[in-house]
LOLUMMI-689931 format. One record per residue (C-alpha): x, y, z. Coordinates in pm, whole numbers, plus 50000, padded with zeros to 5 digits. Example, Ala and Ser with C-alpha at 12.3 -4.5 7.8 and 13.67 -1.06 7.14 Angstrom:
REM residues 2
{{51230 49550 50780}};
{{51367 49894 50714}};
//
This chain:
REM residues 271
{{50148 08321 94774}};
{{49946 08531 94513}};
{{49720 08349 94309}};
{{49563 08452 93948}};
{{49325 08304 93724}};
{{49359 08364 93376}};
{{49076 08289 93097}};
{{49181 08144 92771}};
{{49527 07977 92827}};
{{49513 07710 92528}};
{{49741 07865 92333}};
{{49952 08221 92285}};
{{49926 08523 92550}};
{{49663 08295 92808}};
{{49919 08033 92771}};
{{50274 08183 92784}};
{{50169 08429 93073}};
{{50039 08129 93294}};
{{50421 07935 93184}};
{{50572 08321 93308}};
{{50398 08335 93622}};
{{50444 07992 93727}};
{{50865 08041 93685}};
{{50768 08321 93967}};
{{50633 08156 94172}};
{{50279 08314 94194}};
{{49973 08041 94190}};
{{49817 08001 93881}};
{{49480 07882 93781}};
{{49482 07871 93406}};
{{49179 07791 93187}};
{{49040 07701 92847}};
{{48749 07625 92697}};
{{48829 07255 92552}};
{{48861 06935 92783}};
{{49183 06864 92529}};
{{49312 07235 92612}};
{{49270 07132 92965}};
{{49451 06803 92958}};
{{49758 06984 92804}};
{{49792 07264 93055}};
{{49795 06969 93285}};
{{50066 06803 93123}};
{{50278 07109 93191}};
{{50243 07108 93536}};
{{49929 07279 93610}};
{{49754 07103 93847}};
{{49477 07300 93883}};
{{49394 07396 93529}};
{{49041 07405 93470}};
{{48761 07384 93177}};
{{48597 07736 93171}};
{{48356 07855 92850}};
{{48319 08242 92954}};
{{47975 08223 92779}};
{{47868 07983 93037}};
{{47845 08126 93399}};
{{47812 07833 93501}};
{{48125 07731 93483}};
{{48286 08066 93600}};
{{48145 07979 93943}};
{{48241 07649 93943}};
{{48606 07765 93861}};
{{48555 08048 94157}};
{{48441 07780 94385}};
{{48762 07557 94322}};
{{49012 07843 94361}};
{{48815 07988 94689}};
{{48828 07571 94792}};
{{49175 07572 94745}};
{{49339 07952 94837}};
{{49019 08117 94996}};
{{49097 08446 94813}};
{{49148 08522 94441}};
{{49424 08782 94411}};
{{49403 08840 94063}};
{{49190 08791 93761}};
{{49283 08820 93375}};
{{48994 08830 93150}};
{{49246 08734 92858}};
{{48992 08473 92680}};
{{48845 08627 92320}};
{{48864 08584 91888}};
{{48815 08812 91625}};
{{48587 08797 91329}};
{{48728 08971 91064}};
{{48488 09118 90806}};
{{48355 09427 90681}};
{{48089 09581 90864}};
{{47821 09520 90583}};
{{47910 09214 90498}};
{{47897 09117 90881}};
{{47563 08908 90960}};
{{47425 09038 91301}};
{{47456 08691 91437}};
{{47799 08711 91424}};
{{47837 09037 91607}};
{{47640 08893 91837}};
{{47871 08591 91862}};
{{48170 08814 91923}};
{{48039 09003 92180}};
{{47909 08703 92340}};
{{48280 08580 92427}};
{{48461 08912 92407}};
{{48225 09121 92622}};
{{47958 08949 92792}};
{{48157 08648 92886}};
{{48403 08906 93070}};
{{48146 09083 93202}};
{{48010 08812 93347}};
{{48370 08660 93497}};
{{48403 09047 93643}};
{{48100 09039 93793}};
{{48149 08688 93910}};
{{48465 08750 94062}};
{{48413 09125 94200}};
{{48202 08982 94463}};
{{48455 08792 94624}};
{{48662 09051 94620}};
{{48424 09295 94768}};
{{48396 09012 95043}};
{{48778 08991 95079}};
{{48783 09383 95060}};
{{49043 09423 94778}};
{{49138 09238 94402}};
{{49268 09310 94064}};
{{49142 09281 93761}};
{{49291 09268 93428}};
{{49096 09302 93112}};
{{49240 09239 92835}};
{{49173 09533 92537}};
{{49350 09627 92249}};
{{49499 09873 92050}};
{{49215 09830 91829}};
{{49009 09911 92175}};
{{49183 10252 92089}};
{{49176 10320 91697}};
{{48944 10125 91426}};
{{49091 09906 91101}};
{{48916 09807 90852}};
{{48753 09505 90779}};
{{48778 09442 91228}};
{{48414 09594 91270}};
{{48308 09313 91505}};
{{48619 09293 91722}};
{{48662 09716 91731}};
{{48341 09711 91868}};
{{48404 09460 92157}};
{{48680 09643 92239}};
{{48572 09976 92238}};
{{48307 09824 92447}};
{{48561 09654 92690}};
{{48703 10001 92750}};
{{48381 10173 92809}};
{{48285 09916 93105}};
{{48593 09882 93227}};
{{48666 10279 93241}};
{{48298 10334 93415}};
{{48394 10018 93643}};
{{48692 10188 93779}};
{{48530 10492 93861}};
{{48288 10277 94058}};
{{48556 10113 94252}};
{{48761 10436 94282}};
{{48680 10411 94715}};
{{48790 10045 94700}};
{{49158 09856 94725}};
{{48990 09666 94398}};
{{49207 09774 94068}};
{{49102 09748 93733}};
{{49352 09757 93415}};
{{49348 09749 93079}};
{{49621 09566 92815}};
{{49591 09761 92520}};
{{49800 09516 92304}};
{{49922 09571 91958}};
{{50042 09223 91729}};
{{50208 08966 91936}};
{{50331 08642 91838}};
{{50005 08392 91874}};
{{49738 08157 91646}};
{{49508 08472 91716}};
{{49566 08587 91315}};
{{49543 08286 91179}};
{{49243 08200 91358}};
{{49075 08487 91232}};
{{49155 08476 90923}};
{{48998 08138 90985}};
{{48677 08317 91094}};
{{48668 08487 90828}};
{{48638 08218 90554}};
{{48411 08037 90733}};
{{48162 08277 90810}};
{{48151 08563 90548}};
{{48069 08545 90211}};
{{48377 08653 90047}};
{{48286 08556 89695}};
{{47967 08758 89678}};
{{48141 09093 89818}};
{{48269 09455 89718}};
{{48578 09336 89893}};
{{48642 09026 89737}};
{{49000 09187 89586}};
{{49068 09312 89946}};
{{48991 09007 90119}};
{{49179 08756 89908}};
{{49494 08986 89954}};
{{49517 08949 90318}};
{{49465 08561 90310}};
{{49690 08522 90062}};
{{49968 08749 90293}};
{{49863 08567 90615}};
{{50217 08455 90701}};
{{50389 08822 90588}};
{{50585 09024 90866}};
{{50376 09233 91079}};
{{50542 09539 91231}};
{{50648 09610 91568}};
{{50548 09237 91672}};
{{50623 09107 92009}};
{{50632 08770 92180}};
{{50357 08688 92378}};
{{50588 08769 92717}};
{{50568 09094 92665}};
{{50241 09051 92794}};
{{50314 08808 93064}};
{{50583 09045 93215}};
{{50307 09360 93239}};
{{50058 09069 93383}};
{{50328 09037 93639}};
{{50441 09412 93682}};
{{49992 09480 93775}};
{{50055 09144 94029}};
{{50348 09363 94191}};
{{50225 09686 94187}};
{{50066 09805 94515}};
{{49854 10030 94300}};
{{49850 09955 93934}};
{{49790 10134 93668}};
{{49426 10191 93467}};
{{49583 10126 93132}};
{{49912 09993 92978}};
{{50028 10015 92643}};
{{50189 09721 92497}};
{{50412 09697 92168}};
{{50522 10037 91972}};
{{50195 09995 91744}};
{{50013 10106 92044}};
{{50220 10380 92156}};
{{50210 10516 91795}};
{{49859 10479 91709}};
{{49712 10576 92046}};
{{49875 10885 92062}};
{{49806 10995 91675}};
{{49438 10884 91814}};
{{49545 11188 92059}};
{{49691 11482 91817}};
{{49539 11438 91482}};
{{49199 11520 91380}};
{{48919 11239 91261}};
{{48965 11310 90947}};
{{49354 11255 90919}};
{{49381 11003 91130}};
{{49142 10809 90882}};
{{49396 10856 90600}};
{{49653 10717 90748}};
{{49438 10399 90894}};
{{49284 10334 90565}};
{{49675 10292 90426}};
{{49719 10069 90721}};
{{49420 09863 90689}};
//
């Protein structure tokens, strides 16, 4: 049976693509970063849902050593775990970009790294890694997550050069909005750790928390996601990059045909 381990299942695309998988019968090794988290994935059947803080590699090897206990292989890995801190770039402490990138770079770095040698051992793997469309194009006011995106593309597009004369695969999700807490929990981020009151953007920033629940376009639910997850699991040789939700499609390829300059119009009207 194929097996998969997928970082940050508490709650939206981590959590409804280890609930798809699981209907299919493939082995799944969910985790989260809270013992409560934990206990619930449990409750729904997952036996062997585990604690796992991607900031502590610790804990990645101690969820490798369980799954290699258990299978004695790891088929696939999904580096799904990360946030976003919303704010603009100058009112964005450095601490806090440092924060981001701490979870959504370096803590998949280190899980690839982790992971890639057993995989080496075993002689082949997938990996998943989890981008965005805003891995693709830039928004304003999403400095700190942009940048840990464009960053998860850069490694990940050198790393599958590097692994071009292996049976290891690496693919990126390049997501657009899909049904989760991950908006609300930025917005979240945002009040908590920028200083709204004391900004240019004050105006700016109270309209979007004020619209948190409004309709976002081309939204999907979070099995979109689970059914490419599962498409990569079948696929002798998957793909390097799938797009995910029309917003993708549309803004990656105006990323494509328009100049800088345009394409900054029209993402300053949609920021």
């Amino acid at each position: 049976m194929t097996n998969i381990v997928i970082t940050g299942c508490s709650t939206g695309i981590g959590l409804e693509t280890a609930l798809y998988l699981k209907e299919r019968y493939i082995s799944v090794y969910p985790t989260a970063r809270n013992e409560k988290d934990v206990a619930h994935l449990k409750s729904l059947g997952f036996e062997h849902a585990m604690l796992l803080d991607v900031t502590r590699p610790e804990q990645i090897a101690a969820v490798i050593a369980e799954v290699m206990e258990h299978e004695g292989k790891i088929d696939v890995w999904f580096n799904n775990a990360g946030y976003g801190q919303l704010g603009a770039v100058e009112d964005l402490p450095t601490v806090l970009l440092r924060e981001q990138f701490e979870t959504n770079l370096f803590g998949l770095h280190e899980c690839t790294l982790q992971v890639l040698k057993v995989m080496r051992e075993q002689g082949y793997g997938k990996i998943i890694q989890h981008s965005s469309v805003l891995g693709l194009i830039s928004l304003f006011g999403r400095g700190a997550y942009n940048a840990s995106k464009y960053a998860i593309e850069g490694l990940s597009d050198t790393l599958r050069l590097e692994l071009a004369d292996t049976d290891i695969h690496v693919s990126l999700l390049n997501t657009g909005p899909i049904t989760s807490n991950f908006r609300q929990n930025a917005m979240q981020k945002l009040r908590e750790n920028v200083d709204i009151e004391h900004s240019r953007f004050k105006e700016k920033y109270e309209a979007n928390l004020n619209e948190q629940g409004k309709k976002v376009p081309f939204k999907l639910e979070a099995d979109a996601v689970a059914s490419v997850v599962y498409e990569i699991i079948a696929a002798r040789r998957p793909k390097p990059r799938y797009y995910i939700t029309k917003a993708t499609y549309l803004l990656g390829n105006l990323k494509r045909m328009l100049s800088t300059s345009l394409l900054d119009k029209i993402l300053i009207k949609v920021g």
